[in-house]
N, C-alpha and C positions, 0 to 999 in steps of 0.2 A: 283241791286248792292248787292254783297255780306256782311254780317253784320259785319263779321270782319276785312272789310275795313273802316265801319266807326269808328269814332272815337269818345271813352262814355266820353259825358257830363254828369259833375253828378248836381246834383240839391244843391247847398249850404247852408243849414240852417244856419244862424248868430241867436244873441241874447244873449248866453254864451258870459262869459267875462272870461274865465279862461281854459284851460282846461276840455275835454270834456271826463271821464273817462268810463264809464260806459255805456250803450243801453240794450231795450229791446222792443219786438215788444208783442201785444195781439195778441188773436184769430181774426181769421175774425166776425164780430159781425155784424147784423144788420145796422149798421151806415160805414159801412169799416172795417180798423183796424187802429191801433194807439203805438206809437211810444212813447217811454220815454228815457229820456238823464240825467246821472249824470256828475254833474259839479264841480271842486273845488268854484264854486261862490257862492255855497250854494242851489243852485233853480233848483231844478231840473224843467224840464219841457216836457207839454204831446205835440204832435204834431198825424197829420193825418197818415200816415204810408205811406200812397202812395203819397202824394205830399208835405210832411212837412213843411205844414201851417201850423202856431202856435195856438193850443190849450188854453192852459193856463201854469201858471208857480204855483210850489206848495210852499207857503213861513211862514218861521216856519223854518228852521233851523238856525243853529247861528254857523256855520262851514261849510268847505267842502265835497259835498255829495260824499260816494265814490262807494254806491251800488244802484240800481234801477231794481223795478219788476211792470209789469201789472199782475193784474188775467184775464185766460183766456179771461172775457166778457168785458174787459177794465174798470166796474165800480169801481175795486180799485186799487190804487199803493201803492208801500212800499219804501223807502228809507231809507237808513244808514249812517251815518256822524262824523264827526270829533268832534261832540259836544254831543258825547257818548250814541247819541239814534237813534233807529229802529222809525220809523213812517210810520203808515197806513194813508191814505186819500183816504175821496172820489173821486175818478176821474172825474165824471161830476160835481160837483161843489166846488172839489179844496179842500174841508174844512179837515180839519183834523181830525182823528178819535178816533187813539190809540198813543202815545209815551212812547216807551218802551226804559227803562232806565238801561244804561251797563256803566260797567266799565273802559272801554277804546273804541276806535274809532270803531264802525261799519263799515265795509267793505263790505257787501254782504247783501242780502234780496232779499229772494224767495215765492213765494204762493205756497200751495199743488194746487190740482185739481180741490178742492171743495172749493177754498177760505176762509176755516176756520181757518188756520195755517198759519203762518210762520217762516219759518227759518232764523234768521241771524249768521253771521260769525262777528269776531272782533279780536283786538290786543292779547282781555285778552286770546288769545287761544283755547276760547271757541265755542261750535257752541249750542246752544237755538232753541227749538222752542216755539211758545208763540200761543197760541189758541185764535181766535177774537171771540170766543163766550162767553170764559172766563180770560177778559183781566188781571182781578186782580190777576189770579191762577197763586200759581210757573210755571214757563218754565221746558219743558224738558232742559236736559245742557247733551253736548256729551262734554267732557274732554281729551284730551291724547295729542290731538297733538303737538309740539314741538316749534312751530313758529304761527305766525300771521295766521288768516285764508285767504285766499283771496276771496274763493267762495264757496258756501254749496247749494247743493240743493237735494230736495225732486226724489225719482225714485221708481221703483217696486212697483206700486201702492200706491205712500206716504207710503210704509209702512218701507222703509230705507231712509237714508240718505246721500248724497255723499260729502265728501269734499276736499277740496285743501288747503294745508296749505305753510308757509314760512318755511320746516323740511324736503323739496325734498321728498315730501309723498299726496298720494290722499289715503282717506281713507273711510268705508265703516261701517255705522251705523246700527245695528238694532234697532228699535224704539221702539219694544217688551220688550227686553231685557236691552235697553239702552248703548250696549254693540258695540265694534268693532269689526266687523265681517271679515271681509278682507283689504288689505293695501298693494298699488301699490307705490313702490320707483323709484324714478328718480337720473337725475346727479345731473339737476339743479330745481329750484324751478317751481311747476306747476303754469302757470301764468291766466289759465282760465280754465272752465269746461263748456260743452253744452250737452245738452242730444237731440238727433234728433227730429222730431217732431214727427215721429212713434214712440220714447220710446223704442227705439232698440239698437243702437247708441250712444259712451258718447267720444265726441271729450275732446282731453287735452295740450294744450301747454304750453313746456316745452325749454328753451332755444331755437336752431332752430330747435326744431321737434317738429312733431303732430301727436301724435300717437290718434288710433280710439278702441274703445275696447268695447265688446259688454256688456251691462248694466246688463243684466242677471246673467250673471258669472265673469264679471270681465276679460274675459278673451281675448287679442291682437287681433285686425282683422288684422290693419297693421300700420304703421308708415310710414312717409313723413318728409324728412328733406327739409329744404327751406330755400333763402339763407341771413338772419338775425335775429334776435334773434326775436320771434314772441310774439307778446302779447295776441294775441287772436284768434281764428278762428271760423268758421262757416258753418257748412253742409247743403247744399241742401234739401228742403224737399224731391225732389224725391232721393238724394244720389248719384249723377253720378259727382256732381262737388261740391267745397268745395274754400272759401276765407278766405284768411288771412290777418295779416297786424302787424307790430313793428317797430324798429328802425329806418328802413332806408326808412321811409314818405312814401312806396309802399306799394298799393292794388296789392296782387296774386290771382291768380284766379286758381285750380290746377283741374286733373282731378282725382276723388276719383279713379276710379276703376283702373287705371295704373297708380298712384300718379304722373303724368307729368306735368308738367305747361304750362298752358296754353295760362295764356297772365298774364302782370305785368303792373304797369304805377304806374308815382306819384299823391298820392293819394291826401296828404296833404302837408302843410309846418312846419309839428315836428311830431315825431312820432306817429303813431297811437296805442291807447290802447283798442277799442272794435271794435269788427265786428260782425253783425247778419244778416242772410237773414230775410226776411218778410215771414211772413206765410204764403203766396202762392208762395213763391220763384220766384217772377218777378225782386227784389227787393234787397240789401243788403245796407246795412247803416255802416257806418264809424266815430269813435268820435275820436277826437286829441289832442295832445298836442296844436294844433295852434287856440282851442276856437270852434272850429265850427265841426256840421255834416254835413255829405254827404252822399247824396243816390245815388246808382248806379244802372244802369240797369242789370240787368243780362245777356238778351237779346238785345245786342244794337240794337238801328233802329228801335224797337217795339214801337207801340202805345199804351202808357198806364201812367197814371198819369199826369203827366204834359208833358210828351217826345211825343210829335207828329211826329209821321212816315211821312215823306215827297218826295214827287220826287227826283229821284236823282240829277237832277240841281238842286233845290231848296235847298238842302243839305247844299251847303256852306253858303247861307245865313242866316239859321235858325239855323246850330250848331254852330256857330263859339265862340258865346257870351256865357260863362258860367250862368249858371240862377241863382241866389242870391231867398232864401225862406225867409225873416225877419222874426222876431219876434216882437210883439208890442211894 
């Protein structure tokens, strides 16, 4: 049976009680990899990556989370919140490490490569980076941009920085210098930033387009219009196919290299605001206005994670039921 006859069941994580803003996947590590959700409920939480079983939930904010990051090895995460601070924690046992204290609402938090840094984004326009080796040392502070930041993250070997702001501007740090270095204007406001997993690649959505542009120079591979206003997209590790998702509650699936579309369905029940493939790209996960994630297969039909490949009689009886993953 051909695979794009069947039909993807995704795997449903509950637990969130709010909207599901934010995802982010680790490196494949020793144990799997693993999977991090921000929520307006305050809690962010870690989950398996490949079958989103519940982990644990990280508790210590006193507002809505609106950024969330793993370091590569999944031993730390970072979150940003509405109760005006950046926090690092332990990832294997939950605890909290650093809370780092801003001005206005954090929106973003990222790790460099080496887990010593990170970066957060906020209302105050600012984009910070704060050293976990030297938690009590001033932050770097990258200033200019015009509006809210929505996402900042580390590229060129942690030694710039990129960000997306609320001023119809992605912009482009030197860390050396402390200075902006280049500065990509749009119509409307960029709504996300992903950098590939080779470091080559820096996906950005902006109203309904996604444009792809290569990290080095800054400079257009190509752009993809699609058809509602997008909030986030996600590249392929290998780069042949790319998903997105916004307003109108659909998962797109497109093909990179002839930006066509591939296939569409509804994803959720209210908009969706993140989409990330998983590190080995079997994988892509979806968070919502309707509370909950979902994991999708990339490859419907394939056996992996929880999705058992089945005869094709057997087919109807095994997909039909959508699978619910709780949280404790």
């Amino acid at each position: 049976m051909a695979a794009n006859n069947l039909r993807q069941i995704p795997l449903t994580c509950s637990g969130h009680t709010r909207p599901v803003v934010h995802l982010d996947f680790s490196d494949i590590c020793d144990s799997g990899y693993f999977l991090i959700s921000a929520c307006k409920d305050g809690s962010p939480m870690l989950r398996h990556g490949d079958t989103g079983d519940w982990v644990g939930t990280f508790e210590g904010h006193k507002g809505a989370v609106w950024g969330v990051a793993l370091n590569r090895s999944a031993t730390l995460a970072a979150s940003g919140a509405a109760d005006f601070t950046g926090k690092v924690w332990n990832a294997v046992s939950g605890a909290e490490i650093h809370s780092f204290q801003h001005k206005h609402i954090v929106k973003s938090v990222a790790f460099d490569n080496s887990s010593e840094n990170i970066v957060t984004g906020s209302n105050e326009k600012l984009v910070r980076v704060f050293n976990l080796e030297q938690p009590d040392a001033e932050p770097e502070l990258y200033g200019g941009h015009a509006g809210a930041i929505k996402r900042a993250l580390f590229c060129r070997d942690d030694k710039c920085i990129i960000s997306a702001a609320d001023d119809k501007t992605v912009r482009l740090w030197d860390r050396m210098t402390g200075m902006e270095v280049q500065r990509l204007q749009f119509q409307n406001n960029p709504n996300s930033l992903e950098i590939s997993r080779d470091n080559h690649v820096l996906t950005i959505t902006h109203g309904s387009t996604i444009s792809f542009w290569e990290i080095d120079t800054l400079k257009k591979l190509k752009e993809v219009k699609v058809p509602t206003n997008v909030a986030s997209a996600s590249l392929h590790p290998d780069k042949h196919v790319f998903v997105c998702g916004g307003e109108d509650f659909k998962m797109y699936k497109f093909d990179y290299i002839t930006g066509n579309e591939i296939e569409s369905f509804k994803g959720h029940f209210g908009p969706v605001h993140s989409v990330k493939f998983s590190p080995d790209g079997e994988l892509y996960a979806s968070g919502s206005e309707d509370g909950t994630l979902r994991l999708w297969q990339t490859t419907v039909g394939k056996t992996y994670g929880l999705w058992k490949c089945t005869e094709p009689s057997e087919l109807n009886n095994s997909l039909n039921s959508p699978r619910e993953v709780p949280a404790n």
